[in-house]
LOKOL-795268 format. One record per residue (C-alpha): z, x, y; residue number from 1. Coordinates in pm, 1 decimal. Layout:
# LOKOL-795268
{node {Z, X, Y}, NUM}
...
This chain:
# LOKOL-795268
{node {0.0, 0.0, 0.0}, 1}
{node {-48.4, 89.2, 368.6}, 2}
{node {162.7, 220.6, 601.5}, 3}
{node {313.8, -14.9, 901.3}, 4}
{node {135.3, 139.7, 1226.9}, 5}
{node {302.5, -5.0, 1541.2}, 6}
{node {26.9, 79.3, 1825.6}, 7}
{node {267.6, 4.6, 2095.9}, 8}
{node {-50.1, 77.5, 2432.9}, 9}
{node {-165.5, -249.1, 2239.8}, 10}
{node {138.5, -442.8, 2187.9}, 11}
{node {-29.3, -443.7, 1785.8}, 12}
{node {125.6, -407.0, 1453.2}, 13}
{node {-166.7, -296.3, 1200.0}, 14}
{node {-133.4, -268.1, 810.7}, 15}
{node {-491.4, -122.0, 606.4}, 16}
{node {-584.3, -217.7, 305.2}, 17}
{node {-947.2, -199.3, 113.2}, 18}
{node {-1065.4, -30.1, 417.0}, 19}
{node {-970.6, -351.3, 638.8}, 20}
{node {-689.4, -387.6, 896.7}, 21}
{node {-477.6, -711.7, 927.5}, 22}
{node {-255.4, -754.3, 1256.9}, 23}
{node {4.0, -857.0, 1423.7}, 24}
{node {-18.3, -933.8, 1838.7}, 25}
{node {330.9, -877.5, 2003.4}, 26}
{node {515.8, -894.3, 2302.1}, 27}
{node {892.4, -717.3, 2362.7}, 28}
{node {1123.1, -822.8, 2584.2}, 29}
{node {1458.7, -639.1, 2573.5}, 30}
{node {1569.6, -676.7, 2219.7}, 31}
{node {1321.7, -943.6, 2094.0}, 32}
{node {996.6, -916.4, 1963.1}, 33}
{node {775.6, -1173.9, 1999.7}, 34}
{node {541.9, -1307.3, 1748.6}, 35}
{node {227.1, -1420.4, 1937.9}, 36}
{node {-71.0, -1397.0, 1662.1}, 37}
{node {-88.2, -1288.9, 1266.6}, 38}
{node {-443.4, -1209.9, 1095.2}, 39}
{node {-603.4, -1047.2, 843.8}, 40}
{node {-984.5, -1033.6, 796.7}, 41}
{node {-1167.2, -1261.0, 614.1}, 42}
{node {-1233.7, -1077.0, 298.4}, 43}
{node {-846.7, -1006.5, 279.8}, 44}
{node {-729.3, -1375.9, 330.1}, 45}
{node {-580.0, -1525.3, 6.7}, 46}
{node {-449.3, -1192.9, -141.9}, 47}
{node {-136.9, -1151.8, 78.5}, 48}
{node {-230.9, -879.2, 320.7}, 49}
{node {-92.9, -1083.3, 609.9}, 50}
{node {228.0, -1150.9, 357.7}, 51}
{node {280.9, -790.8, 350.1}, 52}
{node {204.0, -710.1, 723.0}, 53}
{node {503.1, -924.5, 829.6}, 54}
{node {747.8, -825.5, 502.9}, 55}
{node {705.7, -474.7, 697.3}, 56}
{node {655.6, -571.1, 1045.9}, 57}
{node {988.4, -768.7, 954.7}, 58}
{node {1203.7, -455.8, 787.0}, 59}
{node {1088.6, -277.9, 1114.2}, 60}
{node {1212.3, -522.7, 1334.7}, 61}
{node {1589.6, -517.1, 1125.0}, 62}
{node {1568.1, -117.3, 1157.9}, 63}
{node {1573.3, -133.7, 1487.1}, 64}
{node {1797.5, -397.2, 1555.0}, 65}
{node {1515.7, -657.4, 1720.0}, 66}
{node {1510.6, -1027.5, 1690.8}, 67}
{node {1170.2, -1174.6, 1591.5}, 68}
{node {1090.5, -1508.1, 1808.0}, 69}
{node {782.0, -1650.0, 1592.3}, 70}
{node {517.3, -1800.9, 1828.3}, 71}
{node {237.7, -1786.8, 1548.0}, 72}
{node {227.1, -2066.8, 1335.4}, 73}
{node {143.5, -1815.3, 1045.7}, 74}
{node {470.8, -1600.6, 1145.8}, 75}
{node {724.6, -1864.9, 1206.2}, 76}
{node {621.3, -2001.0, 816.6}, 77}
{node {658.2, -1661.8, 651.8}, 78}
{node {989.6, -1604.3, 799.8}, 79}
{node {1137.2, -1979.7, 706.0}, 80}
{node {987.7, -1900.6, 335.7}, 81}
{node {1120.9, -1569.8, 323.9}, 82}
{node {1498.6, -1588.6, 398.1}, 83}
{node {1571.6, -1258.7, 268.5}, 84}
{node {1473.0, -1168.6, 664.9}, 85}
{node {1689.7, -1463.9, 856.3}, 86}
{node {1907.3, -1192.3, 1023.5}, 87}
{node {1614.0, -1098.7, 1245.4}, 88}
{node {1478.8, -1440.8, 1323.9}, 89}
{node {1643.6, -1564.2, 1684.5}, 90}
C-alpha cells in the first residue's frame, strides 16, 4: 500500500495506488481539519482506495492531535461506519 502524502501548498491529502492517486481536499483551522472533498479515480472506485485514504488520513489526524469536521458526504459516512476513529471526529 501507499504512503499518506499530506501536500500541505495544496491543502491535499494524496494516497497512490496502481499508478492512480485518490484525494482528500482540506482546510485547517487551529486544531481541526476539515473534510471538504474525498475521491479516487474512476478505475479505483469500488476497491476501497478512498476507504484507505481516510483510514490513514484519519490515524494522521489522531497523531497529531486534530479533530476531523467531515463536510464530504463520502467522509462524514466513513467515519460514522468506522468507529474505531470517533476520538478524532468533532
Amino acid at each position: 500500500m501507499s504512503q499518506l502524502r499530506n501536500d500541505t501548498a495544496r491543502s491535499r491529502y494524496e494516497m497512490d495506488e496502481q499508478g492512480e492517486t485518490s484525494w482528500a481536499d482540506y482546510r485547517l483551522q487551529g486544531e481541526r481539519l476539515y473534510i471538504d472533498h474525498v475521491e479516487s479515480p474512476h478505475s479505483l472506485r469500488g476497491t476501497g482506495a478512498a476507504g484507505r485514504l481516510m483510514g490513514a488520513l484519519a490515524q494522521d489526524a489522531r497523531e497529531r492531535g486534530l479533530k476531523i469536521t467531515p463536510i464530504c458526504g463520502y467522509a462524514a459516512a466513513w467515519l460514522r461506519r468506522n468507529k474505531d476513529f470517533a476520538d478524532v471526529v468533532g
